[in-house]
C-alpha positions in Angstrom: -10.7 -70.3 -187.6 -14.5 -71.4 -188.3 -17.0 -70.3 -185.7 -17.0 -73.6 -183.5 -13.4 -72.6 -183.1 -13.7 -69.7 -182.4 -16.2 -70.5 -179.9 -13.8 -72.8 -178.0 -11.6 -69.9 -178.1 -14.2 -67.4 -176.4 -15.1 -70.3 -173.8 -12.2 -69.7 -172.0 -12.9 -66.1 -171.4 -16.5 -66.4 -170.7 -18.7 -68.3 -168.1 -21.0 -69.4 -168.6 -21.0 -70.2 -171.7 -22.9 -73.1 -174.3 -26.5 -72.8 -174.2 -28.9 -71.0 -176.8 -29.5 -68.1 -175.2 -28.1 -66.2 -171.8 -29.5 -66.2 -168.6 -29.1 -63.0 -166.3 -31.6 -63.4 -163.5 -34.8 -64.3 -165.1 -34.2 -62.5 -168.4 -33.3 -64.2 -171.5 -31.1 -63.0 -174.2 -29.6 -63.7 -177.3 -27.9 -62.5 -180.1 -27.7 -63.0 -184.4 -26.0 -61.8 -187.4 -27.3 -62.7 -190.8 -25.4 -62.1 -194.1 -26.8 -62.1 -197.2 -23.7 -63.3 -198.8 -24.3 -66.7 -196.8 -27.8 -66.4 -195.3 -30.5 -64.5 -197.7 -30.1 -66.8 -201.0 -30.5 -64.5 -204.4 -34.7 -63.9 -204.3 -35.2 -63.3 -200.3 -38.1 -60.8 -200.2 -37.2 -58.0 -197.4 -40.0 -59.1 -195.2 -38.2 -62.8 -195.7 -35.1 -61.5 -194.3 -37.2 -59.5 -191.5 -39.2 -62.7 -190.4 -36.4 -65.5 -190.3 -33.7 -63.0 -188.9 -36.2 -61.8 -185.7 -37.0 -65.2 -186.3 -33.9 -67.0 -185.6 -33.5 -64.9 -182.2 -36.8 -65.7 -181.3 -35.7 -69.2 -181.9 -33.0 -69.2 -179.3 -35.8 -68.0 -176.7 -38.0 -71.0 -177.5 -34.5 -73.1 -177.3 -34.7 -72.3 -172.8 -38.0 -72.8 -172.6 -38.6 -69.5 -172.2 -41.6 -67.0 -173.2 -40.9 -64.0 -175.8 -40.5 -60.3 -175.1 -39.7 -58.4 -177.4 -36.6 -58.3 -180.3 -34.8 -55.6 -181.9 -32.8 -55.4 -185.0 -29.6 -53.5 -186.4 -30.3 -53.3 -190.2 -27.4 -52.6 -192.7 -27.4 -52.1 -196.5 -25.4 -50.4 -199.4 -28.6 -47.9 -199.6 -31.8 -47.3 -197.8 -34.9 -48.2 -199.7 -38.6 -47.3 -198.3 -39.7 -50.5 -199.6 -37.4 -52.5 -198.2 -37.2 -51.0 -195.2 -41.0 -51.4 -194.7 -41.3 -54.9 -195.7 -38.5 -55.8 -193.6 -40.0 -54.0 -190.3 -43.4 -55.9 -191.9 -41.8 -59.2 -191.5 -39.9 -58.8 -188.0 -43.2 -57.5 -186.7 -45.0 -60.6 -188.0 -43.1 -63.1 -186.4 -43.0 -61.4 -183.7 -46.8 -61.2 -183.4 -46.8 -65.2 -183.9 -45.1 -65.7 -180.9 -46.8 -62.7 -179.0 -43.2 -60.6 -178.3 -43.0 -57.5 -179.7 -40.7 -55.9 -182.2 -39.4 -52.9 -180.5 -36.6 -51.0 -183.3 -32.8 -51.5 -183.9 -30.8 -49.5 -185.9 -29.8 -48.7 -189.2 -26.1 -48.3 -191.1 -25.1 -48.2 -194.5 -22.7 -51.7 -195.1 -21.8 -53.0 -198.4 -23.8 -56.1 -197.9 -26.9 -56.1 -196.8 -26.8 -57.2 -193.0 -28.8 -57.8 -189.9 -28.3 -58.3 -186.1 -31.0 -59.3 -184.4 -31.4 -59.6 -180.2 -34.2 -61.1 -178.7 -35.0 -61.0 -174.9 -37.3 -63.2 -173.3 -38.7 -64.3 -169.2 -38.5 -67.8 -167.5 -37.8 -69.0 -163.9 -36.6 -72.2 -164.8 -34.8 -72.5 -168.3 -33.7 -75.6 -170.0 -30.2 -75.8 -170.5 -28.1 -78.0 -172.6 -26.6 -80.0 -170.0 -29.2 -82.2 -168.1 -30.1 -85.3 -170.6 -29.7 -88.8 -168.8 -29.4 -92.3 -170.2 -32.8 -93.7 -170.3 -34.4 -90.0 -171.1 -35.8 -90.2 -175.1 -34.9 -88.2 -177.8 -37.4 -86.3 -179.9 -37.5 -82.9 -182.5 -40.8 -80.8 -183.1 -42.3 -80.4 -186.2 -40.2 -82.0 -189.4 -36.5 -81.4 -190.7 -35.2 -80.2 -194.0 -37.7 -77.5 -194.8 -35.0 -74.7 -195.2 -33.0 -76.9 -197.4 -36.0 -77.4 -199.9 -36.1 -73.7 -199.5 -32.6 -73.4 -200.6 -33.5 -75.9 -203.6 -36.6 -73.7 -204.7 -34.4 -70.3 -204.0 -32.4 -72.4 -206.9 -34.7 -73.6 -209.4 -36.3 -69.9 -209.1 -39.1 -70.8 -207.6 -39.3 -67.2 -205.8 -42.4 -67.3 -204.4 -42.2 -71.1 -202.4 -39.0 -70.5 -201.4 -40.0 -67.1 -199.4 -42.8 -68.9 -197.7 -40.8 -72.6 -196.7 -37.6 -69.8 -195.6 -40.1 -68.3 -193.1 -40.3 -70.5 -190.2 -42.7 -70.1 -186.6 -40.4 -69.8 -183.7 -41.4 -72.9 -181.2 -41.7 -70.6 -178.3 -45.2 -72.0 -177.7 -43.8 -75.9 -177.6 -40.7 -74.7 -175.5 -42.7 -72.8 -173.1 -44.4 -76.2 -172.3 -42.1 -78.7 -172.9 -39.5 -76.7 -170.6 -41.8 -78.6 -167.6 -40.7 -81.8 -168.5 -37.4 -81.6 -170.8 -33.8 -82.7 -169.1 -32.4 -80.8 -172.0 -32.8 -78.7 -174.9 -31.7 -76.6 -177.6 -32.7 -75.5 -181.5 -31.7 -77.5 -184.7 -30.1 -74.6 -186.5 -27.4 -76.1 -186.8 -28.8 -79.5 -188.2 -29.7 -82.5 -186.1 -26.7 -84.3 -186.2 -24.5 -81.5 -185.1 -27.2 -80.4 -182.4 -26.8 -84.3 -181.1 -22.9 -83.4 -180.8 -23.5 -80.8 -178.4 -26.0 -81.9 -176.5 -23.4 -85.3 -176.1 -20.7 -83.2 -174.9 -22.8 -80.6 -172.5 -24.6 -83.6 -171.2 -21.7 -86.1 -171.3 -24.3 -88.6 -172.6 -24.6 -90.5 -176.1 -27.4 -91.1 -178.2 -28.9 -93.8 -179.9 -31.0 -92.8 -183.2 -33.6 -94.2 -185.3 -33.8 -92.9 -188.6 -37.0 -94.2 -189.9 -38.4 -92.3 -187.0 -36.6 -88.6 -187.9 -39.3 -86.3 -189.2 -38.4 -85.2 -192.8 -40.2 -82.5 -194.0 -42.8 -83.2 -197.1 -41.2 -80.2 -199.1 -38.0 -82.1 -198.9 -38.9 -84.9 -199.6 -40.8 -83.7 -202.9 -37.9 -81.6 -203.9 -35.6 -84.4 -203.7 -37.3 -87.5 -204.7 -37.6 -85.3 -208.5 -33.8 -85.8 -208.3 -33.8 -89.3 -208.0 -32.2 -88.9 -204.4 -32.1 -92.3 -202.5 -33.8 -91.8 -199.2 -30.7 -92.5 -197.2 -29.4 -89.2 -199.5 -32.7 -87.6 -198.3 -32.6 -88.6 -194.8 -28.6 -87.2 -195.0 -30.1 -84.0 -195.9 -32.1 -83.5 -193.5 -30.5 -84.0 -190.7 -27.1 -82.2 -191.8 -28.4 -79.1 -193.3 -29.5 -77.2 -190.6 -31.4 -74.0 -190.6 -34.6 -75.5 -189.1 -35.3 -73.9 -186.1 -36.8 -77.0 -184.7 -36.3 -78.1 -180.9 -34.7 -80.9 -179.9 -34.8 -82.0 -176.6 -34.4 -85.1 -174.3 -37.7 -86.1 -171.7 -38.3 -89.0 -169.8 -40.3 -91.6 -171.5 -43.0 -91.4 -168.9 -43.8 -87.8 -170.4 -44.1 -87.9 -173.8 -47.3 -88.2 -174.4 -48.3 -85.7 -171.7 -45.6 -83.4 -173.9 -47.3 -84.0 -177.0 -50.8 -83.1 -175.6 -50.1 -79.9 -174.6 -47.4 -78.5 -177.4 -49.0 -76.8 -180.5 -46.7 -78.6 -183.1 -45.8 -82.7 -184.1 -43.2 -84.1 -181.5 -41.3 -87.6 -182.5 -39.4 -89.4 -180.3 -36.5 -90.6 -182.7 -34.0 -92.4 -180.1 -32.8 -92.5 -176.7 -29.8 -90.7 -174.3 -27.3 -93.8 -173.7 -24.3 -93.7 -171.6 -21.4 -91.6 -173.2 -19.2 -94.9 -173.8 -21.6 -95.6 -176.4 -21.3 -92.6 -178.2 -23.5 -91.1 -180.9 -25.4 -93.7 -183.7 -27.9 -93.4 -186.2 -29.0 -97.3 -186.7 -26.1 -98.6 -184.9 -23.5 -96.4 -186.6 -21.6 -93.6 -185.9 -23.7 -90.4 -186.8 -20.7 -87.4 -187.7 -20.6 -84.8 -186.2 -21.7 -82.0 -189.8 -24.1 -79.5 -189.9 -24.0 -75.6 -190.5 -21.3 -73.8 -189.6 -20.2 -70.1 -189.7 -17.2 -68.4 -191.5 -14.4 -71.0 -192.3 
């Protein structure tokens, strides 16, 4: 059983269920576990791991348009190191300053592999779910997409020292904050764009029609790959499949988009339009899959 699986599985047990983050009253929260088996590639600095970690959770907040509070984490290794440990709190306290939440403790255990769970809370009156987008609403992603897989690429041709600083991502709590007055729906591309697509689809019972000369892919991608020889279709593939991005995507009515781009601190592209659900999911008129990053398997 992978983890969308076993998420089907918990569905029936829990309501509600689906969105980035729980809402119990006004207070956001959300939960992650990182491995580094299948999450911290060999050359992940301890404050790496302590940024994207907090970082992902953070994410999540940003995902229900929510503002940041604060975040803890539960830190696990074969042995405690003073270094690590202090460049790990370093990191979590970092990205936590970005987004102005504060990074508040955890705990520690001894694990064979080194581990993390992170929670992050958060505030809002009026979250963003996954469910609202309507045919005739636009599509669009902040910032650009692949720059975690060009991480992984540098991570591989021992580029240490790039790879750290593409792996550590801003959490869009600023852009979510303000797009959550205009956005139908909404949720964060760790999972890759064309998997995110998938489940907005099905929460929304929508489709989506995609352009993908318009999808944002990160320069470092791009860079990385075209020294391959990769096509830009491969490229474009890529992007859009590997997940790990921590961008939002979200649907908003035409009519707001450029209101929506004044007043977020990062790029947003419109790169298609909610359709009826008849029509399914395309990129350029053909069915996009439904891939992307998945848990366990």
């Amino acid at each position: 059983m992978d983890e969308r699986a076993a998420l089907a599985l918990l569905e029936r047990h829990l309501d509600p269920v689906g969105d980035d983050a729980a809402i119990v009253d006004d207070l956001v929260i959300t939960t992650d576990m990182l491995h580094e088996r299948t999450d911290f590639p060999a050359g992940t600095t301890r404050y790496t791991a302590g940024w994207r970690s907090v970082g992902a959770s953070l994410s999540d907040v940003a995902a229900m348009g929510a503002s940041a509070t604060a975040a803890v984490a539960a830190y696990a290794a074969p042995e405690f190191d003073a270094d690590d440990l202090e460049a790990f709190v370093d990191g979590a306290n970092d990205v936590c300053d970005a987004v102005n939440a504060a990074y508040v403790g955890g705990d520690l255990d001894t694990h064979q592999e080194f581990t993390v769970a992170t929670t992050a809370v958060g505030e809002t009156t009026a979250p963003v779910l996954r469910r609202g987008a309507t045919p005739g609403d636009v599509v669009c992603v902040t910032g650009s997409l692949g720059r975690s897989a060009a991480a992984l690429d540098h991570f591989d041709a021992d580029n240490i020292e790039r790879a750290n600083e593409l792996f550590r991502f801003e959490p869009r709590v600023r852009a979510g904050r303000e797009l959550a007055d205009v956005a139908t729906a909404m949720m964060d591309s760790s999972d890759g764009l064309a998997r995110s697509l998938h489940q907005l689809a099905e929460a929304s019972d929508c489709g989506f029609a995609i352009e993908g000369a318009s999808i944002p892919v990160a320069s470092a991608l791009e860079d990385a790959l075209s020294e391959t020889g990769a096509t830009d279709a491969e490229i474009l593939e890529r992007a859009i499949s590997f997940g790990e991005d921590f961008e939002l995507v979200c649907t908003i009515p035409e009519s707001a988009v450029e209101a929506a781009r004044e007043a977020i601190d990062t790029e947003l592209t419109v790169v298609g339009a909610v359709v009826d659900a008849g029509k399914g999911i395309t990129l350029d008129g053909a069915k996009l899959a439904d891939r992307g990053y998945t848990h366990g398997g």
